[in-house]
Backbone bond lengths (Angstrom), bond angles and torsions (degrees), N, CA, C in turn:
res aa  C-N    CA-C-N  psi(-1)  N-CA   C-N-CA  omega(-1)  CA-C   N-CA-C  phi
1 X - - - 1.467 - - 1.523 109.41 -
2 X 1.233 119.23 122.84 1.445 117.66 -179.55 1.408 118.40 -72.12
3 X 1.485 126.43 111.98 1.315 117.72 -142.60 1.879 98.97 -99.04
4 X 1.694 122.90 20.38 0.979 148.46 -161.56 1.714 84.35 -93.48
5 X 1.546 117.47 -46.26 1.094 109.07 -173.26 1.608 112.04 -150.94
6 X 1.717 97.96 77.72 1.136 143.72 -163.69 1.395 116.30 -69.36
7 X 1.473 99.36 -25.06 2.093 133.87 -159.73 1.417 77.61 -72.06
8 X 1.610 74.51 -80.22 1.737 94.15 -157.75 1.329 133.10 -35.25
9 X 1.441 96.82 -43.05 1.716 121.74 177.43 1.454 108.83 -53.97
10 X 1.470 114.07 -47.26 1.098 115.69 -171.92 1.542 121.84 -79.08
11 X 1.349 119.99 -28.41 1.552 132.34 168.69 1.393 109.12 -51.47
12 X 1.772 102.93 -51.59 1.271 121.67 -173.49 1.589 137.34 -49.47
13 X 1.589 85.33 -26.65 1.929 119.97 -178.04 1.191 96.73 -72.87
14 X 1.526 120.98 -64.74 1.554 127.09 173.19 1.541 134.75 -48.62
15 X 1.484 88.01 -12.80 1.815 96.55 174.35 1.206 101.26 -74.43
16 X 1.221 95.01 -68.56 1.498 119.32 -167.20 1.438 118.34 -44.48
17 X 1.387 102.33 -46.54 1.551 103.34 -171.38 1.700 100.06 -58.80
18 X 1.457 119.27 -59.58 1.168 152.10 178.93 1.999 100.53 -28.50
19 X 1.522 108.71 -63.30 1.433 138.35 -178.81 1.753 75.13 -60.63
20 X 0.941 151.40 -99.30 2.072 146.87 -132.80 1.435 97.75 -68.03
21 X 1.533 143.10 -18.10 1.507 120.06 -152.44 1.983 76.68 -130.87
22 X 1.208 140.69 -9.23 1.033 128.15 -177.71 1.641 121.51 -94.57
23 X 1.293 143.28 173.57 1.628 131.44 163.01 1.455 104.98 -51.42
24 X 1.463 92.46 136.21 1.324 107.49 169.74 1.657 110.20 -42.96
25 X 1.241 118.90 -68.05 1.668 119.94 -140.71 1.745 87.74 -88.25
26 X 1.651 119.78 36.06 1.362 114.58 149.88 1.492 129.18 -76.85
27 X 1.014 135.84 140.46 1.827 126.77 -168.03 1.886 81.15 -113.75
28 X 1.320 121.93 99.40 1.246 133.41 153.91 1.360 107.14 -97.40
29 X 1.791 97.94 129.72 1.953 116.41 -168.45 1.365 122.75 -144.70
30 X 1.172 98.22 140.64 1.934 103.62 -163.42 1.954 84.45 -70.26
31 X 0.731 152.47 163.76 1.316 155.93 176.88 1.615 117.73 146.23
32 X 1.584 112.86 160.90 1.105 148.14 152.63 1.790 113.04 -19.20
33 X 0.847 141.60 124.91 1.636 124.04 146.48 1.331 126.44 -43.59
34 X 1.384 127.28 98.69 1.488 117.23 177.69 1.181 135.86 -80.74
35 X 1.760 115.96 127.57 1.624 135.06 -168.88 1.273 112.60 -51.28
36 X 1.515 119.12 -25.13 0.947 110.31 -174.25 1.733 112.19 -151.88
37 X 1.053 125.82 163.39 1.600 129.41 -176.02 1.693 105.96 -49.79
38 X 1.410 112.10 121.16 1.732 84.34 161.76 1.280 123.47 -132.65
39 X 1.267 150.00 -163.77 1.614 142.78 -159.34 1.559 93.13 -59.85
40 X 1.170 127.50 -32.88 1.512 97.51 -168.19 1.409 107.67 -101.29
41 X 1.296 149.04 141.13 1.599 101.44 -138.83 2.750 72.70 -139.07
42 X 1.590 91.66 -12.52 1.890 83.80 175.06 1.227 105.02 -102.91
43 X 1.519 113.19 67.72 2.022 107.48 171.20 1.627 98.82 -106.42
44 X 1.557 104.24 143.83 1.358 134.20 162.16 1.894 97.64 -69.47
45 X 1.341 123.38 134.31 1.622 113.14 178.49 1.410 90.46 -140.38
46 X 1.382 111.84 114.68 1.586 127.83 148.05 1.355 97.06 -91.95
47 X 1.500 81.99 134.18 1.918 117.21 166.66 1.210 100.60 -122.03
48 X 2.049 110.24 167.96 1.228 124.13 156.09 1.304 101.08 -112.23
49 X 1.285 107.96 120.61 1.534 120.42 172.51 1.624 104.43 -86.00
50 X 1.268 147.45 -45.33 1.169 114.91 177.96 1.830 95.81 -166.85
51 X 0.886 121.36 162.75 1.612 137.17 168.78 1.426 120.03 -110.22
52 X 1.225 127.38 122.87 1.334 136.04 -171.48 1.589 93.19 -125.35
53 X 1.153 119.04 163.60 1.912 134.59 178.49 2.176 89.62 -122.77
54 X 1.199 95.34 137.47 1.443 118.74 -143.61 1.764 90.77 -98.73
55 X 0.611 137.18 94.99 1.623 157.52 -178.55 1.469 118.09 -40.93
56 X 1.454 115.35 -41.64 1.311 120.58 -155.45 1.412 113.41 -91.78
57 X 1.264 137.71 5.53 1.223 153.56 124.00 1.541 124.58 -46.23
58 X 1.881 120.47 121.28 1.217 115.46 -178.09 1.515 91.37 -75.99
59 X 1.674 117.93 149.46 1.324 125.59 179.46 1.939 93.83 -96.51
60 X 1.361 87.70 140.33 1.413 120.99 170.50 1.158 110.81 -28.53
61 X 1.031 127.84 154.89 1.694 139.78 -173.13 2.016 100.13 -130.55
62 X 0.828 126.14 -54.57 1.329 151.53 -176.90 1.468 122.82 -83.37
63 X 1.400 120.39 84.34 1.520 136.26 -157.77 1.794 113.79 -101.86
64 X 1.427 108.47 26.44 1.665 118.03 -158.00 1.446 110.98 -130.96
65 X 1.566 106.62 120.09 1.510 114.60 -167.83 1.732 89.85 -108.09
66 X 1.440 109.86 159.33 1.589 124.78 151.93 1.125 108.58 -108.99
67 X 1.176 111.19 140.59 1.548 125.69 -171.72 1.780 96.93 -145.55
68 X 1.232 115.93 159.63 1.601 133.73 168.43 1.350 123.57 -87.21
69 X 1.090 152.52 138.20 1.121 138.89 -176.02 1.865 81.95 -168.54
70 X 1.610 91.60 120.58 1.731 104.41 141.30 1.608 97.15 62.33
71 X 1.547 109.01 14.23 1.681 112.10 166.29 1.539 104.43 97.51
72 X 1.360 131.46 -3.29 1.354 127.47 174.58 1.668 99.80 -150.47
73 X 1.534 75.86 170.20 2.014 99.28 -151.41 1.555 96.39 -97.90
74 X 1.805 88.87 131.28 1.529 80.58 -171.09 1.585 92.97 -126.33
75 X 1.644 139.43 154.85 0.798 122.93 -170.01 1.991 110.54 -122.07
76 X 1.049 107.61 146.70 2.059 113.39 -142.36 1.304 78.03 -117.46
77 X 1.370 130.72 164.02 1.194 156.58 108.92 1.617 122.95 -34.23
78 X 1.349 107.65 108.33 1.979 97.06 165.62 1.728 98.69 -132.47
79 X 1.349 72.99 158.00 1.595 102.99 170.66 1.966 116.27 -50.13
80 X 0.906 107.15 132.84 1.730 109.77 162.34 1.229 110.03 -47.65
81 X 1.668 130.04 133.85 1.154 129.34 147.28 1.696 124.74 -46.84
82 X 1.073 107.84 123.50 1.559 124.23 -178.36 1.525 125.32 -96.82
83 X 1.821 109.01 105.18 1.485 108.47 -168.92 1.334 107.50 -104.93
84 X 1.540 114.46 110.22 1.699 113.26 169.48 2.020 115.98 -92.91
85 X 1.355 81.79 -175.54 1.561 91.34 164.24 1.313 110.54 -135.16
86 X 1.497 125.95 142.88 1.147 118.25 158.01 1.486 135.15 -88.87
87 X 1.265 116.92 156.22 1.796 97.63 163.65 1.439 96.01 -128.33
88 X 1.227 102.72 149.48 1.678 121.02 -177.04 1.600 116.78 -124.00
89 X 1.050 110.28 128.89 1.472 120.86 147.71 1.374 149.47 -51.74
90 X 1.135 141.87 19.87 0.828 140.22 -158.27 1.869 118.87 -83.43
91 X 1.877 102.21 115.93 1.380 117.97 -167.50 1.373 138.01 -132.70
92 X 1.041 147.35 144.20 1.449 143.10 -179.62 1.474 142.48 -106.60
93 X 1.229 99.33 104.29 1.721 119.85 -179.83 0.740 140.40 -64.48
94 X 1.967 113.93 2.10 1.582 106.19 -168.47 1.798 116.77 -62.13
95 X 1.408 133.77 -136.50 1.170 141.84 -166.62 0.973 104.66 -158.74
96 X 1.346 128.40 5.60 1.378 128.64 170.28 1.623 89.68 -125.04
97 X 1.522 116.19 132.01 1.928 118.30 -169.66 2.139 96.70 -76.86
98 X 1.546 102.45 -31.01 1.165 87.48 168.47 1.410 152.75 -76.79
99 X 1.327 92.06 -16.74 1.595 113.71 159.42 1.438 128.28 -62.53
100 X 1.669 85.49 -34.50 1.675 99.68 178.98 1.718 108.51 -53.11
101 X 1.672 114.51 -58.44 1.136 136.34 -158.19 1.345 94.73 -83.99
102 X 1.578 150.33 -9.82 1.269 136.00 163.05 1.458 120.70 -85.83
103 X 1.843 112.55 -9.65 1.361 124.72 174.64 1.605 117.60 -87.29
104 X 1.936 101.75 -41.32 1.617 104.92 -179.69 1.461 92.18 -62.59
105 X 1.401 136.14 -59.16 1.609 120.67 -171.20 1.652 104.64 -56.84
106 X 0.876 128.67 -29.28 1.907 103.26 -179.29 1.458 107.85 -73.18
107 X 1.387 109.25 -46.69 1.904 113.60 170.52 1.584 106.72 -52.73
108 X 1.463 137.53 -11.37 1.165 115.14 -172.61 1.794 96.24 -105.30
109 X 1.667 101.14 -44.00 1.967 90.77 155.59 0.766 137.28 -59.17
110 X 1.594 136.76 -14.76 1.478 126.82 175.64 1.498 84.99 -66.13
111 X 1.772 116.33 -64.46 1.728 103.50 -125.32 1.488 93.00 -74.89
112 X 1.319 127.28 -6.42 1.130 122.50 169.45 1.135 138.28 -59.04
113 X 1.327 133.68 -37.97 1.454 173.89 39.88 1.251 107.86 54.90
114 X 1.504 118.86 -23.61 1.557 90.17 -165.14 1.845 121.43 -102.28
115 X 1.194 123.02 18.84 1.224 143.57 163.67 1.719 102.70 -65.87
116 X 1.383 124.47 -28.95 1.034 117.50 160.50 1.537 141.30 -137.72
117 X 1.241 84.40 29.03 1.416 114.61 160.01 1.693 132.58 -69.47
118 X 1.122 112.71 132.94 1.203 127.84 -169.96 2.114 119.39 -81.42
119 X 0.828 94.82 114.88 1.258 101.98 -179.09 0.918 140.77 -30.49
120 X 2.222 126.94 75.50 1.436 105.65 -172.69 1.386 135.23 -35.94
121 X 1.531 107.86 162.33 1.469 100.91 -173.28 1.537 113.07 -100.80
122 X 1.137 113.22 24.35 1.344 131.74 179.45 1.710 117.20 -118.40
123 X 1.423 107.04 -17.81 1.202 104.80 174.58 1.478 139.34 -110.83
124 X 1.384 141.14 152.09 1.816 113.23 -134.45 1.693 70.81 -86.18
125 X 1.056 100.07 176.83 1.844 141.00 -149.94 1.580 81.45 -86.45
126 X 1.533 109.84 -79.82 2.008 116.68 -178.20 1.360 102.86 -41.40
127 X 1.229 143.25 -41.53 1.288 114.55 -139.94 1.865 77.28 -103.47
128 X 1.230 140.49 -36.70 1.780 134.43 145.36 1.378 113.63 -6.75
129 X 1.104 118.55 -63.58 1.628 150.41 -119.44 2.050 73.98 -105.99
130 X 1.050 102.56 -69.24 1.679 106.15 -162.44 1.705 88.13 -58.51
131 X 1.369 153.03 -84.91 1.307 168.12 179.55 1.127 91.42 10.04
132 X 1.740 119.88 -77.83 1.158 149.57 -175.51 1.267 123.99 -34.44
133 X 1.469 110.17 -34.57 1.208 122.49 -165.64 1.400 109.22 -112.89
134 X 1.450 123.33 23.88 1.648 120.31 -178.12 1.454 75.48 -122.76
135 X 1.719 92.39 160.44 1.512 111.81 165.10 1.666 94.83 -90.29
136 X 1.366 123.01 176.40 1.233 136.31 -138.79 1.657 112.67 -174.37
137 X 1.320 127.41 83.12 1.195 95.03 -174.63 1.749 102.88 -142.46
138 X 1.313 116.20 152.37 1.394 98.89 177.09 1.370 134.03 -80.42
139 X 1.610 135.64 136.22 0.879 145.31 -177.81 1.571 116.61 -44.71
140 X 1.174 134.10 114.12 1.560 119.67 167.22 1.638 101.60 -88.89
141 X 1.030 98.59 132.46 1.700 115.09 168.99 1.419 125.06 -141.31
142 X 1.252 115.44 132.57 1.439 114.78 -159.78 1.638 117.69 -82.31
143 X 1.243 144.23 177.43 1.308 127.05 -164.27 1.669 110.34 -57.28
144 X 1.732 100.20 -62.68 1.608 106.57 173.96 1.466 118.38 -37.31
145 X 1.287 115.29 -28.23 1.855 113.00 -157.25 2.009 76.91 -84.87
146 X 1.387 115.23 -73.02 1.384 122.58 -162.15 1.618 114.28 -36.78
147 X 1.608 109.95 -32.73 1.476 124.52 -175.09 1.683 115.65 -72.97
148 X 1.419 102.82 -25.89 1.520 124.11 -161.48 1.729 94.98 -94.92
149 X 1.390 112.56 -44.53 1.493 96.67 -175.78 1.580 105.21 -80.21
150 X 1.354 119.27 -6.75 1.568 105.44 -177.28 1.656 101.58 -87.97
151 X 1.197 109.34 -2.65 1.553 114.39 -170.41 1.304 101.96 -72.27
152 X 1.172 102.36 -40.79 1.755 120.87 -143.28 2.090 93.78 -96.82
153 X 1.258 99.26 -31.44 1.584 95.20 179.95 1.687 99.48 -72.14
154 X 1.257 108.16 -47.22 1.507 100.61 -179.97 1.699 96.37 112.01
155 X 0.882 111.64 -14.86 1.831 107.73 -165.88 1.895 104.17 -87.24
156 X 1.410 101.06 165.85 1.297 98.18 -176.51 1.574 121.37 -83.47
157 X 1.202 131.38 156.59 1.310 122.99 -144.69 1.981 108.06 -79.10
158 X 0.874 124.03 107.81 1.531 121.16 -174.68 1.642 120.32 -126.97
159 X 1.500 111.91 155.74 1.210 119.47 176.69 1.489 110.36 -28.60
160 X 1.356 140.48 133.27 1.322 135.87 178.91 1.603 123.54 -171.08
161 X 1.466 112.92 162.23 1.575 106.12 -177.62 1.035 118.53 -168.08
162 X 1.385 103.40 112.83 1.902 137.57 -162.56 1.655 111.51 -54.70
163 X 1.137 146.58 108.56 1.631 141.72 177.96 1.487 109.04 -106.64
164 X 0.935 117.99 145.39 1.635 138.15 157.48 1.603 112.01 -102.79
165 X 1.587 106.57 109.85 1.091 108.83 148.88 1.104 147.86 -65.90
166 X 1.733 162.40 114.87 1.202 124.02 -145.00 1.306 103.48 -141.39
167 X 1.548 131.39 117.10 1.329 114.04 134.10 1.886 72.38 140.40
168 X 1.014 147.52 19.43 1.478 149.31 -143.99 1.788 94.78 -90.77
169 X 1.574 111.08 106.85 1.604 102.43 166.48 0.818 130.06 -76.01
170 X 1.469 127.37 153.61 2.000 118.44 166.99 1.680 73.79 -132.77
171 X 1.427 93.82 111.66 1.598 111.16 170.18 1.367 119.72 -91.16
172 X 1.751 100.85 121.30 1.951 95.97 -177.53 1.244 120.28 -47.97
173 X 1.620 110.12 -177.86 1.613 112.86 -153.63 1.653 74.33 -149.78
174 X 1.529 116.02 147.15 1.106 115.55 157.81 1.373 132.25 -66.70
175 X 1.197 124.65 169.41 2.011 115.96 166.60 1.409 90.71 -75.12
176 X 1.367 112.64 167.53 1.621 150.09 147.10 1.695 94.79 -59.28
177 X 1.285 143.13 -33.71 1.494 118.94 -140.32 1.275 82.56 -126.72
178 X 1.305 132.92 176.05 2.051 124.63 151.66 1.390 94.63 -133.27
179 X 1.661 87.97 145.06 1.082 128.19 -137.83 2.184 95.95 -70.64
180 X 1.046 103.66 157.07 1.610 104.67 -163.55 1.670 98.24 -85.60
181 X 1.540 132.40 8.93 0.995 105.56 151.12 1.743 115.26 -102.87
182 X 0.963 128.87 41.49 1.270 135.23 -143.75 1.857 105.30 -153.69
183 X 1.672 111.23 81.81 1.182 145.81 -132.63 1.785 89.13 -103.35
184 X 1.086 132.36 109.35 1.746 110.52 152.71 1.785 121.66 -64.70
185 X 1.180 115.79 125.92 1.290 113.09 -178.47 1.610 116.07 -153.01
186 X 1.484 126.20 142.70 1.099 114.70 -175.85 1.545 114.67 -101.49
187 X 1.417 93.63 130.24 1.669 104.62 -171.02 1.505 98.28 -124.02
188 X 1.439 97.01 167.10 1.499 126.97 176.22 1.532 119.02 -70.74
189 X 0.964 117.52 106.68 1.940 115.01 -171.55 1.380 100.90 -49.86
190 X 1.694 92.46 142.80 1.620 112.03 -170.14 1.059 135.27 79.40
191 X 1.607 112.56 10.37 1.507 121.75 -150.72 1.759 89.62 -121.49
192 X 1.555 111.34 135.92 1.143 126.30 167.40 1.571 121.31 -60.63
193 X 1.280 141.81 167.98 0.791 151.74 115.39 1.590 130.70 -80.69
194 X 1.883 111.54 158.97 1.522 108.61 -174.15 1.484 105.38 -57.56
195 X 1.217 143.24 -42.61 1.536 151.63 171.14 1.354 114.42 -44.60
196 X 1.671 114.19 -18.16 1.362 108.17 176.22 1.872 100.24 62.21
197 X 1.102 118.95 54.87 1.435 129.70 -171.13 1.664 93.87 -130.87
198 X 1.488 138.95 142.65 1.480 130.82 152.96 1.306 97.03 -66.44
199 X 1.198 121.49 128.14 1.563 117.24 140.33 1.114 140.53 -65.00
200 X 1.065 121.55 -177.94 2.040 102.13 172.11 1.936 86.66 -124.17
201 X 1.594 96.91 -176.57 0.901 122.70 -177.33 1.142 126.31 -96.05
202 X 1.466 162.86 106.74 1.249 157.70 -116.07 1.466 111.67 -141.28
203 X 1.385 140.69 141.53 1.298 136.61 -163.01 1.858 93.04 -106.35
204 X 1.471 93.90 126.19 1.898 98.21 170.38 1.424 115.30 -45.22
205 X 1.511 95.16 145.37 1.575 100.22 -176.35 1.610 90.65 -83.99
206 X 1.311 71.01 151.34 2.145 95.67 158.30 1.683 123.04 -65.74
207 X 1.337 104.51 121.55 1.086 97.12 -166.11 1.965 95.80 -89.34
């Protein structure tokens, strides 16, 4: 899974899964909340309502990968792994209000269900595989909170149901360059450096 676009991937699982266990002639869509009715008037609409970075994790102290290059180990600078949460939208457009309310209950049994759910046969295996592996849980929100975000989307008020994604990594990547305090040198195993960094061990150059 390209974790460059981790969002997407993950919205994408939920369509999909959503799109194989639902009626066919449903139009389920990564999209916006819409202001107003439009030609297609029975769409399922996942949104991202907002991204938060997930707190309860001590953040990394130690930002240094080894990597190979050119037959010796050179050691790079990377970024901290980055844990968000999502919140999702997920809502119903049909034109009939009862249709609406017989679709938000199947969207709340699939994702409920789907920790042990069996793998449509229509849907790729990774984007299964990723579903499976997020926590999932529904948002409680009280009347004022639920009234205030429909205010603020602008859309008209419909059957619907708020998710928290939780715990979602975007795992650092090293630089291309290493970093200029970050010296190759051959040392004695076990031996500190002034940086209080392990070093590694380095194979003699060729003379």
């Amino acid at each position: 899974m390209n974790n460059a676009h981790i969002i997407k991937d993950i919205l994408h699982s939920i369509k999909e899964y959503l799109s194989c266990n639902m009626e066919d002639r449903l139009n389920i869509v990564l999209n916006s909340v819409k202001k107003d009715k439009g030609a297609e008037e029975e769409d399922i609409v996942i949104t991202l309502l907002r991204i938060e970075q997930e707190t309860s994790r001590k953040p990394q102290n130690t930002y240094y990968t080894e990597v190979w290059e050119n037959d010796r180990k050179r050691v790079l600078p990377t970024s901290p792994d980055l844990d968000i949460n999502l919140e999702v939208l997920i809502s119903s457009h049909a034109s009939n209000y009862e249709s609406s309310l017989i679709q938000i209950s199947d969207v709340v049994s699939l994702l409920n269900s789907v920790k042990t759910a069996t793998k449509p046969s229509k849907m790729d295996k990774d984007a299964f595989e990723l579903l499976r592996s997020l926590s999932v849980s529904i948002m409680n929100m009280t009347f004022e909170q639920h009234l205030s975000m429909w205010q603020t989307l602008g859309g008209n008020l419909v059957p619907s149901v708020a998710y928290k994604i939780r715990m979602v990594t975007i795992s650092g990547t090293p630089q291309k360059e290493p970093a200029p305090i970050v010296q190759e040198t051959v040392v004695e195993p076990g031996t500190m450096d002034t940086r209080g960094i392990q070093p590694v061990s380095l194979p003699p150059r060729n003379k």
